[in-house]
N, C-alpha and C positions, 0 to 999 in steps of 0.2 A: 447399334442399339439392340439388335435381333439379335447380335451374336450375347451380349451379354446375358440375355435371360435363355437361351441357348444350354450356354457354360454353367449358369443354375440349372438348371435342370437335369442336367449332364450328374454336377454334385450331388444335387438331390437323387437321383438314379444309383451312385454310386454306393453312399451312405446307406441308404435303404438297403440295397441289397446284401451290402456287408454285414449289417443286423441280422440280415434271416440267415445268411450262412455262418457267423457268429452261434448264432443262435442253435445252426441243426452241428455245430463240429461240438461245442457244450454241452450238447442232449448226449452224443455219443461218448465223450471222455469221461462225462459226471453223470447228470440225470436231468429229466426234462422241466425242473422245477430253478435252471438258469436260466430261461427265458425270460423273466422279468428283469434278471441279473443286466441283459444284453442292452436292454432300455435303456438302465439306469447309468450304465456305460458309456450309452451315445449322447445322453441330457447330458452328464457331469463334462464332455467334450465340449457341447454347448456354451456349457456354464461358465467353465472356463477362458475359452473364448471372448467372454464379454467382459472377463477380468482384463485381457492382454489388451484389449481394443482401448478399454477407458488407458487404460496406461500409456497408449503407445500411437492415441489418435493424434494428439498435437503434432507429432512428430512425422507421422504420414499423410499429406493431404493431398495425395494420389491413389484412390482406393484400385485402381487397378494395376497397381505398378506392381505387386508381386502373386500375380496371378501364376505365373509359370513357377515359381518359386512353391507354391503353397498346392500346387497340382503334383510335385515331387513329393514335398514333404508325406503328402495323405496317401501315396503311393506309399513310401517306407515305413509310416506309420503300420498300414495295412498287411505289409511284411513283415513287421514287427509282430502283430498280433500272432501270425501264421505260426510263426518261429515258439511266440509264448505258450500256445495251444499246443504245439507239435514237441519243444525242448523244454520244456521247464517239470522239474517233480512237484507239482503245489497238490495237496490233499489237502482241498478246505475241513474236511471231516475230523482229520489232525489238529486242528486249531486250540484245543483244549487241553492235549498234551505232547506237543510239538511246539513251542514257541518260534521258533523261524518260519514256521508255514502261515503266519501272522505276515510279517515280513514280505515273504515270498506272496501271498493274496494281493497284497494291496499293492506292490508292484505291478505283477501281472495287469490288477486293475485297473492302475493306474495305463501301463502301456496300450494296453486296446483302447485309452481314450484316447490318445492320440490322434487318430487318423479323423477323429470326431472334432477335435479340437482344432485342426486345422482347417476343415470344411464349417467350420464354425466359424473361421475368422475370416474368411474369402466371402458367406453369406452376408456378416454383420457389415464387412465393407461395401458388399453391395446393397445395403440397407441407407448405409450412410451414404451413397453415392446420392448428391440433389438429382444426377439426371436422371435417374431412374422412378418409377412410379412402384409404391410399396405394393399396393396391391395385386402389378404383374409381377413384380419377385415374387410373394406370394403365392400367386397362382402359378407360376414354373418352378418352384421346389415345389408343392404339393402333387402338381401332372408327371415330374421328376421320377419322386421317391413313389408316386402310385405305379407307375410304366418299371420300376427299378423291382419292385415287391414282384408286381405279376410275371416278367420275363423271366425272373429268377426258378420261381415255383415250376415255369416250366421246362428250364434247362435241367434241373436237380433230376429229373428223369435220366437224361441223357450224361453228363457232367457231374466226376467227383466235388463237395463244396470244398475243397480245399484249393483243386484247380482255377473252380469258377473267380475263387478268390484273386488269385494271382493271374488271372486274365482281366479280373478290371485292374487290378494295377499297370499290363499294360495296355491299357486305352488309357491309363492317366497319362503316364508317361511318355505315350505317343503326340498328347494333345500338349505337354508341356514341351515337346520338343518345338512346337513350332508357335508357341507363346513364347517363350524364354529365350532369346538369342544371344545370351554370356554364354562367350566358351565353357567357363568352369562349369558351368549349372549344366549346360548341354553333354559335357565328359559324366558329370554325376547321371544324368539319367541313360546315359550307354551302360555304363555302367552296372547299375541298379536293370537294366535289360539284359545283361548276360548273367546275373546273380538267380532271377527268377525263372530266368529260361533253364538254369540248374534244377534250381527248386522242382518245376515245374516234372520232373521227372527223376528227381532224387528223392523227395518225400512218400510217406508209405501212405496208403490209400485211409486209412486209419486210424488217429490219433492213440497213443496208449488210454485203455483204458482204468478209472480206478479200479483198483484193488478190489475196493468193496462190492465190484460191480457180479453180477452173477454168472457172467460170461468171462470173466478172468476169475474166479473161482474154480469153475469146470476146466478152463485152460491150465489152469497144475495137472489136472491127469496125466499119468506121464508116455501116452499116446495121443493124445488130445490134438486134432488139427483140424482148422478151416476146410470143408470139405467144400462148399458152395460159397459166393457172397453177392449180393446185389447193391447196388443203391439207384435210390428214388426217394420222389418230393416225402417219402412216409417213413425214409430213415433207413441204415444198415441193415440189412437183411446180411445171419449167415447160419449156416449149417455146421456145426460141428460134432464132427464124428469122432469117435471113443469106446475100443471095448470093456470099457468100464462103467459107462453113464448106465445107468438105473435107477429111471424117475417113477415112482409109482404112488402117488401121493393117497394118503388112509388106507394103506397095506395094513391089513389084520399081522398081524406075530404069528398068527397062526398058520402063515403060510411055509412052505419047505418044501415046494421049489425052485425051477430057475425061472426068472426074466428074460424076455426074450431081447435082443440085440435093437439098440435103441441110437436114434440121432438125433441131435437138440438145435432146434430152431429160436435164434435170436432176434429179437429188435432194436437194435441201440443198445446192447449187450444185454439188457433186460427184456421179462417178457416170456419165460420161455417155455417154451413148450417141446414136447416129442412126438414123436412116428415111428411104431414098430414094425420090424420083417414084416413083411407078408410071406416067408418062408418058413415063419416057426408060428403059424397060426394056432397048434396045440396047446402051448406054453402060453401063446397071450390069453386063449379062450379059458385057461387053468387060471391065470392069475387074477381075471375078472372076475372070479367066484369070491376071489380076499377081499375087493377094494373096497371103501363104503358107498364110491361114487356109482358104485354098481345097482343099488338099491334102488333106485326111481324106475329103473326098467324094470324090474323085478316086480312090484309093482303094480305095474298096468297090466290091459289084454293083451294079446297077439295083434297084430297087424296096424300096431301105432303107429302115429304121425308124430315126425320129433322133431321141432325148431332149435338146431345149436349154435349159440353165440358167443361167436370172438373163442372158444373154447379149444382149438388147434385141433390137428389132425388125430391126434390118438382118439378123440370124446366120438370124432366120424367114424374112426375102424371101431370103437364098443357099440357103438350103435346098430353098425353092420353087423357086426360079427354076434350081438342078443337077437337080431334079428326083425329089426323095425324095417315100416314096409315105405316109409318115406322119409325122408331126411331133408328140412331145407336148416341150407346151412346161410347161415349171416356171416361174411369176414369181410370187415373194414379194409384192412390190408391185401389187394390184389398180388403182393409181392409173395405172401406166406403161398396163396395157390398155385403161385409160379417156381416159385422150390420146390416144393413138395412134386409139384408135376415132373420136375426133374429126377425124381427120385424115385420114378417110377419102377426102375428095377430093383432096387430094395424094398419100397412101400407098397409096391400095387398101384393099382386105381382106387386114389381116396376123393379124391373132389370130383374125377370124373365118371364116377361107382352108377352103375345103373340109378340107383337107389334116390341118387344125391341129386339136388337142385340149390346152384349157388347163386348168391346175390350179395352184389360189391355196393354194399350203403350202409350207411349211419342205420343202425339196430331200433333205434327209438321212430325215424322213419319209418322203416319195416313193418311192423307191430300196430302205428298207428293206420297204414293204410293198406295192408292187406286185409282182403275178407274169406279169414279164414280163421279155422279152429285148428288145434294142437293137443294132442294127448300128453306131451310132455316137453317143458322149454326147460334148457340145460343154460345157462350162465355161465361164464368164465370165473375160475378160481380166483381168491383173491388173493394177492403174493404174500410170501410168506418169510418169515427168520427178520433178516438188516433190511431187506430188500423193502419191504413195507414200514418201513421207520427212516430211508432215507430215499429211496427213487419216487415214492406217492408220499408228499407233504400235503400239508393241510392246502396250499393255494391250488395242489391239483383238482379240477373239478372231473368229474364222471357224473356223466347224465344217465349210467345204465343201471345206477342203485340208489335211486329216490325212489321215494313213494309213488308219485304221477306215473315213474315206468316202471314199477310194479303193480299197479293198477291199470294200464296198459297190456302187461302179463296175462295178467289173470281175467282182464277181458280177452282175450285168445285163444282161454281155454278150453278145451270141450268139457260135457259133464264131468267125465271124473278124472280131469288134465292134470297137472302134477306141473311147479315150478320146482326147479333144485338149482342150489348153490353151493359149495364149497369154502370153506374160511377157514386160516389158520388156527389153532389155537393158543388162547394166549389166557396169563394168570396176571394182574386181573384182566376178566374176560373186558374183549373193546370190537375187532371188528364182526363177531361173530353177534356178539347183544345187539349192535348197531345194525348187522341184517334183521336181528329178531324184531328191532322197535319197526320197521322199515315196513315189513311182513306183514303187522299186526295194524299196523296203518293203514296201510292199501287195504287189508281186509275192511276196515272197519268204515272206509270210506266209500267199498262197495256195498254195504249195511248188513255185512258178514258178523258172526263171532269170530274171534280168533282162535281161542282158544281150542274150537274142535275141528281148526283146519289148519295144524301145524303140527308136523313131526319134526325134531331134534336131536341128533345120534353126534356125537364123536369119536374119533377116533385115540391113539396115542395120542398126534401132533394135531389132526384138524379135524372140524365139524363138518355138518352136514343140513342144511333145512332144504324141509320140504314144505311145501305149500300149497296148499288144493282148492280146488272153487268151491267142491261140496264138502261136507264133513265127512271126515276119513272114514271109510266104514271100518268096521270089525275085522274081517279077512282082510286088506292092510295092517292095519296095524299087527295084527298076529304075523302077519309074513316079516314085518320091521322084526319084532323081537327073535323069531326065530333066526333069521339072516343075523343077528346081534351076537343072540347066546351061542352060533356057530361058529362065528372068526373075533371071540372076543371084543366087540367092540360096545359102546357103556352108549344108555340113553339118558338123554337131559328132560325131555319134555316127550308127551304126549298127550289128549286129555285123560284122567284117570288115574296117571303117572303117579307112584308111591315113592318115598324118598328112597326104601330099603331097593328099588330098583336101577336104581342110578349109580354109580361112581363101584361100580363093580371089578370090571376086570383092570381098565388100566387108571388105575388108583391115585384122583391126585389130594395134596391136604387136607382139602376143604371142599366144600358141596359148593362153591364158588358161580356154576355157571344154573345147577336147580335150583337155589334160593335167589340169585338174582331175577331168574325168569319168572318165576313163584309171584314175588315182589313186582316182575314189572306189569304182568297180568291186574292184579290187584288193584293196583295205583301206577298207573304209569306217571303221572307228571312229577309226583314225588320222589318214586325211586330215579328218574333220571339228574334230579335235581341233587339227591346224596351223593351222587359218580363222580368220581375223582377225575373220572374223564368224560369228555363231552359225548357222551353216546344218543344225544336226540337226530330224529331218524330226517336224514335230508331230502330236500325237497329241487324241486329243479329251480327254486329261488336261490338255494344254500346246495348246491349239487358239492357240495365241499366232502366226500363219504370219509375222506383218509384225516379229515382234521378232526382230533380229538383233545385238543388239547384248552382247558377252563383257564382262565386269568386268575376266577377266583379261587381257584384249588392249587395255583401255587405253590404257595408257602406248606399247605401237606403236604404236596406233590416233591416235593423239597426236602422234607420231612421224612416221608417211606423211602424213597429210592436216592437219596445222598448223590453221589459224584454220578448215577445212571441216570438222574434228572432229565439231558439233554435225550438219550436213547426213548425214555417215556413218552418227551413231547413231541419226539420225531426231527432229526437229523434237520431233514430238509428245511422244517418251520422254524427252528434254533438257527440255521443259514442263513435264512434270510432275515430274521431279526437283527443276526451281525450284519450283514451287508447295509440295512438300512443304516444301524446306527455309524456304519464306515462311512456313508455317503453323505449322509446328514454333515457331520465331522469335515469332510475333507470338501462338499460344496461351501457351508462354511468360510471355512479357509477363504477360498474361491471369491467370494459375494461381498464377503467383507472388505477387501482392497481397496472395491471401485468406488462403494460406501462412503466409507471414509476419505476418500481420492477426493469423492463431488462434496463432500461436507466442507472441506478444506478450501477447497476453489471456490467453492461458488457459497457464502456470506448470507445470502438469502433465500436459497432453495431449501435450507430444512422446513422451512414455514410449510412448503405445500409440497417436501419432498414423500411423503407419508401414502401422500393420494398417489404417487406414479407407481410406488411397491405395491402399495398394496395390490394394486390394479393389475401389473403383471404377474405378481404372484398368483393371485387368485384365478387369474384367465389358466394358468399354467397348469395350476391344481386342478380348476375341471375339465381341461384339456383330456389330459393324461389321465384319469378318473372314471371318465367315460369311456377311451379306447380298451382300459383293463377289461369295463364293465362290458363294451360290446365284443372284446375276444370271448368272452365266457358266453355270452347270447350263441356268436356265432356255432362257437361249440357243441350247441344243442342241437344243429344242426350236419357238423362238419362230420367228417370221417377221422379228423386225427388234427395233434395241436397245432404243427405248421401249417397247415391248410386253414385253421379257425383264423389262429396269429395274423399269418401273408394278405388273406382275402378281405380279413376285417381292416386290418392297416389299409391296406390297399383302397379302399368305399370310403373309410372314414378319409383319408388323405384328398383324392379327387374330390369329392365335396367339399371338403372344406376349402379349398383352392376354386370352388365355383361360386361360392360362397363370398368369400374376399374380392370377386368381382363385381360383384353384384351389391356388396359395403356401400361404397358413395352412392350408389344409383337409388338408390331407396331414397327420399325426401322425408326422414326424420328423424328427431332426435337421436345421437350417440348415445345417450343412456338408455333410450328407449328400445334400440336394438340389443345392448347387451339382456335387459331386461327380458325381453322376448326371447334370446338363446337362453336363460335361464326357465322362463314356463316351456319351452319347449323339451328341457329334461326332465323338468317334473311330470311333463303327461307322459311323456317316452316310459317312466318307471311306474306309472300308473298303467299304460296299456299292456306291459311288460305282464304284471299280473293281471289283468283281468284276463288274458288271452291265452295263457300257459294251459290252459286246456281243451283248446279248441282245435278244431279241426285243423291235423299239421300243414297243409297247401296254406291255411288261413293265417295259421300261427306265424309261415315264413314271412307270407306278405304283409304283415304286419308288422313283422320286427324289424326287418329291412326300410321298409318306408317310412319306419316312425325314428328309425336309429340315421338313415340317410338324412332327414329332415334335419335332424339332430346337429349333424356333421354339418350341415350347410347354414345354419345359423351361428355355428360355434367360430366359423371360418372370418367370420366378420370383427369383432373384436380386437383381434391382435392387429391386424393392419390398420386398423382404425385407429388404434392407441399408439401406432408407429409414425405414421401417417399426419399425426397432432402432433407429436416429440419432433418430425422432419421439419416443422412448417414452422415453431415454435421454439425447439430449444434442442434443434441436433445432437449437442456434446452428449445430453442424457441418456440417447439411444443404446451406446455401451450399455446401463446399467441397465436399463430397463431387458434388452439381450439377455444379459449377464441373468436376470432376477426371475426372469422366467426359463429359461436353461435352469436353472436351481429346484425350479419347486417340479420342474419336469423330470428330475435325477431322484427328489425324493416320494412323489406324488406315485409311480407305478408299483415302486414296492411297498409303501401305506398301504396303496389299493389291497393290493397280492394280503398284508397280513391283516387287516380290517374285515378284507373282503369275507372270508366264513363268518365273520359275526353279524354282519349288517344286512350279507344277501345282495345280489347282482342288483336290486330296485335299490336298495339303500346306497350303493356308488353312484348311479345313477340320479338320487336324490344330494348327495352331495358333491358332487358335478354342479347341479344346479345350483345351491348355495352360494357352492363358489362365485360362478357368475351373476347371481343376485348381490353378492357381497362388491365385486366389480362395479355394479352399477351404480354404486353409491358414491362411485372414484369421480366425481366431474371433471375427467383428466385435462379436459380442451381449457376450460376456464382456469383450472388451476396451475397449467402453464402458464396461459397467456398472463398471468397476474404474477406471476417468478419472474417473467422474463421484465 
């Protein structure tokens, strides 16, 4: 009996892990907004699952008789995936005018469910096994897939995810070898051990990346190569060198020199950033006279303290090289410091610059418990061209451009400290307004005006604000305008600002970014409500910064920009809209079988079949609802999105798995528990806000305790409701499987495009629902009275 919850767990391990490395080979071929994709992948396996079992229970009634059988299958499955990631040309991006990449998606999607699908049918048989006890299944998938999440996270230091992949396949195959003793079966997995052990050193460290991605862009150069490369739990790190690359983002026109020799640093091909010579120190100190990100140093006095974040190694050499007398630098990514430290003979000493003091942590940590002041905090640019229309979709959150962390800002700063930002620009204006509404918040929430502590310049292609604790004085702003009228570059806002001084040198139609800011000063709740796109300023409730996109501006949005429609609402949020409605469609398919299978057989279960769906559905829905909502909590705290993803999977899973033990031992009602896993998410999204500003030690211990709490009541439910079906009326089990796999395939990506409207409290609030809605299922009664 030890062995079989063993062998769960084992699954559980295996499954899980295949997710997060699913998950980080997707981040790198496409963008990091597959992540939910990955979920909805492993539910539909689920799902499916519980179609095959109602099917094909009569006929098996030895749930353990092909265990070795289903231990190979999720091996080839899993090799399957590898092969779909690694061989196949799918550009979901294509879908609109490519029809076979239609095709080509939903295969691929289909085949990564696979290996989910069979580990779904080996669980549901151990569900149906009478000797087994539901609640220790339970509780060995959940200790499983937690122990499967955290190993992984920390192999991915050591171990490409493509290898790691093809090493659990063999530990399936190894364990099948001595479960399964047919010959054929035992040749098939020899077999399938000399194929991967090719793999295993024939595949490229890799995947091709798309097209669209920024790092196959720059790979046309036609000297373009991999100079460095790393991986770790934070993703692709590479260096690519090119004596062509010339990044120099709001370069005045009016420059006419050279650029000095430049190498570009990747994240998951996105992300990027540069570091110049430190041989042609003339030519970089000349070009920093053009830039407009030049101006905040410009600026201040002499012997400023300057906090830079997530902002790469060049924004460290301007710093040096203007001559600031302290530098603490913020980088999430320990991998960027560890290239660049490579790079020493090209670059200099930049991280390890007298000057410089680094610190490897989440930014919004930093800020909230350092006690210190800053004469000027530098932010990272925000990306710019396709790049910010399909790798940052509306479900990416950023906790480092809300209001709350720029009120955090601007508590850091000294008297006359200086926040600056950098934004694309774009006609009509969207991330640049959405810094400006952001700016003028925070100010107003420290009981500032805003309007005489913001400065606003762009360039050709991008902007610039500035943001100050005091009102600008006189001698800045005169210094802004003269830096302006010398390298050509046009001002939007200052106070005082005349129209006839704006849209000067680089000339676009319309006064487009003066009158909207004009307007948003004025009346902000009204002009945001005219916007064709969502430009209201996020909060670490809605940390959603890159989602702009209104439901109810549609049909204009439809109207102005015709077949570039999908390009305005942003690539990624048009993806995942398709993805839901693919999954929706093909669980579906899926749900309906078993449906109609049990309506058929059984004469009398429609009477009280109503109360079993609804009940698993609904468990399934706040299941999944709440794991969205606690990746994004975690977030606020984490360093990067597998780390949120892995950590938070991981707590939510072991809870809930201690939880399901702890089901029977309680002495009361089944409805009264589920009822209590449903107050228990409504305070969770109650504490969620009232704590968002408190002191962050306090904020963690909070959210953890109140979201663990969470997780350990939510654990109860399902086995309870399996548990009643085992005792009651077994045959059902399939579908109630079946029917929560279903709403667990389409509940993560609801979450994902819901989630910027409702805010991480409102998932969290409908989580609870759900299980409020559950409790109204009297599922024990309503069996016992079918049967």
């Amino acid at each position: 009996m030890i062995t079989e919850y063993i062998l769960i767990a084992f699954v559980s391990f295996v499954i899980l892990a295949e997710q997060v490395l699913l998950s980080r080979l997707l981040s790198i071929k496409y963008w990091s907004c597959f992540g939910s994709m990955v979920v909805s992948i492993a539910m539909l396996g689920f799902s499916a699952s519980g179609t095959l079992l109602s099917l094909f229970s009569q006929r098996n009634r030895r749930p353990g008789s092909y265990r070795g059988l289903l231990f190979v299958l999720i091996a080839l499955g899993i090799a399957l995936s590898i092969q779909v990631i690694y061989g196949t040309d799918c550009n979901p991006l294509a879908i609109f005018w490519e029809g076979r990449q239609i095709g080509i998606f939903v295969l691929n999607y289909i085949i990564m469910a696979l290996p989910f699908l069979m580990a779904g049918l080996f669980l549901g048989n151990c569900y149906m096994n009478p000797a087994l006890s539901v609640k220790n299944i339970y509780f060995a998938s959940m200790f499983g897939s937690c122990t499967g999440v955290g190993i992984i996270i920390l192999l991915l230091d050591f171990v490409q995810p493509h290898r790691l992949l093809l090493l659990l396949t063999f530990l399936l195959l190894f364990i099948a070898w001595f479960l399964e003793r047919k010959f054929i079966t035992r040749v098939i997995v020899l077999g399938m051990l000399m194929w991967n052990l090719k793999q295993f050193t024939a595949l490229p460290a890799v995947p091709s990346m798309s097209e669209y991605k920024t790092m196959s862009k720059l790979m046309l150069l036609p000297d373009a190569r991999i100079e460095h490369s790393a991986w770790s739990s934070y993703g692709y790190t590479a260096v690519v060198a090119s004596r062509f690359i010339r990044y120099a983002p709001g370069l005045s026109l009016n420059f006419t020199g050279e650029c000095p020799e430049q190498k570009a640093i990747f994240i998951d091909g996105e992300a990027m950033r540069v570091v110049c010579s430190s041989s042609q120190q003339e030519q970089f100190r000349n070009i920093l006279q053009f830039q407009l990100d030049t101006l905040p140093y410009m600026m201040l006095v002499s012997n400023s303290v300057v906090a830079i974040v997530d902002a790469g190694p060049s924004e460290i050499q301007r710093a040096v090289a203007i001559g600031a007398s302290r530098i603490y630098v913020i980088e999430r990514n320990p991998d960027i410091t560890e290239v660049v430290e490579q790079l020493k003979h090209f670059a200099g000493s930049v991280y390890s610059h007298p000057c410089v003091r680094l610190w490897h942590q989440s930014p919004r940590n930093f800020f909230r418990d350092i006690q210190k002041q800053f004469d000027l905090i530098v932010l990272p640019s925000l990306p710019s061209g396709f790049a910010s229309l399909s790798g940052s979709s509306g479900q990416d959150a950023d906790y480092l451009l809300t209001v709350e962390a720029f009120h955090d800002y601007i508590s850091c700063l000294s008297t006359s400290g200086l926040i600056a930002v950098s934004a694309s620009l774009n006609l009509p204006p969207r991330e640049e307004m959405k810094l400006f509404a952001i700016a003028c918040s925070a100010l107003r929430l420290h009981g500032l005006t805003p309007e005489h502590h913001i400065l606003f310049l762009r360039s050709l292609r991008s902007c610039l604000l500035i943001v100050s604790r005091t009102p600008l004085k006189e001698s800045q702003i005169q210094t802004a305008i003269s830096f302006c009228n010398r390298n050509g570059f046009d001002i939007i806002y200052y106070h005082g600002v005349n129209r006839t001084e704006t849209n000067r040198f680089n000339i676009l139609p319309e006064f487009a970014h003066f009158e909207l800011v004009q307007s948003f000063l004025r009346n902000p709740s009204d002009t945001l409500r005219r916007q064709v796109f969502n430009l209201s300023p996020p909060s670490d409730n809605r940390p959603f910064f890159s989602h702009f996109f209104k439901w109810g501006a549609l049909p204009e949005l439809v109207r102005a920009t015709g077949y570039n429609t999908g390009a305005q609402m942003g690539w990624g949020y048009v993806f995942l809209l398709i993805t839901t409605a693919q999954a929706i469609v093909i669980g579906l398919i899926f749900i309906l079988i078993p449906v109609i299978r049990c309506l058929k057989r059984y004469k009398k279960l429609p009477l009280r079949l109503w109360q079993i769906n609804l009940y698993f559905m609904a468990i399934g829905t706040g299941f999944m609802f709440f794991e969205i909502a606690v990746f994004y909590q975690i977030l606020r705290f984490a360093k990067c999105y597998i780390h949120a993803f892995s950590w938070g999977l991981a707590l939510i899973l072991i809870f809930s798995g201690l939880g399901s033990l702890c089901a029977t031992r309680w002495r009361m009602n089944h409805r009264t528990k589920v009822r209590i896993t449903a107050g228990v998410l409504f305070l969770h999204s109650v504490l969620w806000l009232l704590t968002l500003r408190w002191q962050n030690s306090v904020l963690i211990v909070f959210t953890l305790c109140s979201g663990l709490c969470s997780a350990f009541f939510m654990g109860m439910p399902f086995p309870l409701g399996l548990e009643s079906l085992k005792q009651n009326y077994p045959d059902v089990i399939p579908l109630a499987w079946g029917l929560n796999g279903y709403m667990s395939v389409i509940s993560p990506l609801v979450a994902s495009v819901v989630g910027p409207c409702t805010g991480i409290a409102g998932l969290c609030i409908i989580a609870g629902v759900s299980y409020f809605i559950a409790s109204f299922c009297n599922l024990h009664n309503s069996v016992a009275r079918t049967t």
